[in-house]
C-alpha positions, 0 to 999 in steps of 0.5 A, a space after each residue: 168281281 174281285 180284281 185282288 187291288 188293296 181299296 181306301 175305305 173311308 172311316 173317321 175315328 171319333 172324339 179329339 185325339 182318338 186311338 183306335 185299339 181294336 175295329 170288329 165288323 158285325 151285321 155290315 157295321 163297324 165297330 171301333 174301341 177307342 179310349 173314349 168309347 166303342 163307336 159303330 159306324 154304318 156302311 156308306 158309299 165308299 166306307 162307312 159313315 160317322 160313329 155314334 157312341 154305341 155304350 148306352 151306360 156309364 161303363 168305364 172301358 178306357 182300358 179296354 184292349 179287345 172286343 168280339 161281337 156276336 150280337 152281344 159285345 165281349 170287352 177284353 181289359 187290360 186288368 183281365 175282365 171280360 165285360 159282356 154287353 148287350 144293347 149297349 148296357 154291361 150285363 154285370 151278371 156276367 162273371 167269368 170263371 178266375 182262372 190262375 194265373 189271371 188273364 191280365 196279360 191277355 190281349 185279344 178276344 174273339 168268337 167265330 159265332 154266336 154257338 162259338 165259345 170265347 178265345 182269350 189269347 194270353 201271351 204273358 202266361 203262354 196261353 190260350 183260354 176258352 170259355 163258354 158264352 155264360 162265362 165257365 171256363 172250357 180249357 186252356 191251351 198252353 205251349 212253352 213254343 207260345 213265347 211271341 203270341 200276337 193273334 189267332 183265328 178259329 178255323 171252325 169248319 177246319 176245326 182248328 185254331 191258327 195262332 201267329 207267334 212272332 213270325 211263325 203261324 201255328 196251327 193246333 186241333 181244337 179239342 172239344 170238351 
């Protein structure tokens, strides 16, 4: 039964000063990308229980910026790379299409699914890049209106992207190549 009340969920970030840049839900687990690594946290009574350090490798990801999980881990840097993981270990096969001018303003990943493909919000280049799972660029949507970009959502079913830009929720048709 949903009362429509705003409920405290107990969760602890791990590691001495921890500064928590993105949290993403998969499988009833929640994941936390902190400087000092990606932590996964099983559901508890009330919240969710301790982290444990999900990155099973050496993997520097102290500047990552955003992640989105559909079995496998999509990390978005500060630098533009999109490193995919799979258990715990990058899968440096992974390459991702260069796109010009280069993604390292971007500041948010996300996949709706595992079919879906990747969604780079880029604000400094008034974009938003699409990409297939093996990491070819699908398209790019861009709008000089793009001037305040913070988030976006895919609306599958709908078919459509909502983007929040500054104060305002946009909504574009999503174009299937």
């Amino acid at each position: 039964e949903t009362n429509n009340t705003l409920e405290n969920v107990a969760f602890k970030a791990e590691g001495e000063n921890p500064s928590v840049q993105d949290l993403e839900v998969y499988n009833s687990r929640l994941y936390s990308l902190q400087q000092n690594g990606i932590f996964r946290y099983l559901a508890a009574e009330g919240g969710f229980g301790s982290g444990t350090s999900w990155i099973a490798d050496k993997s520097d990801i102290s500047d990552g910026v955003s992640m989105t999980i559909d079995g496998n881990l999509y990390l978005l840097k500060r630098t533009g790379d999109i490193w995919k993981f799979t258990q715990g270990k990058r899968d440096a096969a992974f390459i991702p299409s260069t796109v010009k001018p280069n993604l390292n303003g971007a500041t948010r990943i996300t996949t709706p699914s595992d079919a879906s493909p990747l969604y780079v919000l880029d604000p400094k280049n008034q974009r938003i890049v699409v990409f297939e799972k093996t990491g070819k660029l699908i398209q790019q949507y861009h709008s000089p209106s793009f001037d305040q970009l913070r988030d976006l959502v895919v609306q599958e079913s709908r078919g459509v992207l909502e983007i929040l830009n500054g104060q305002k929720i946009l909504e574009i048709k999503i174009i299937k190549p």
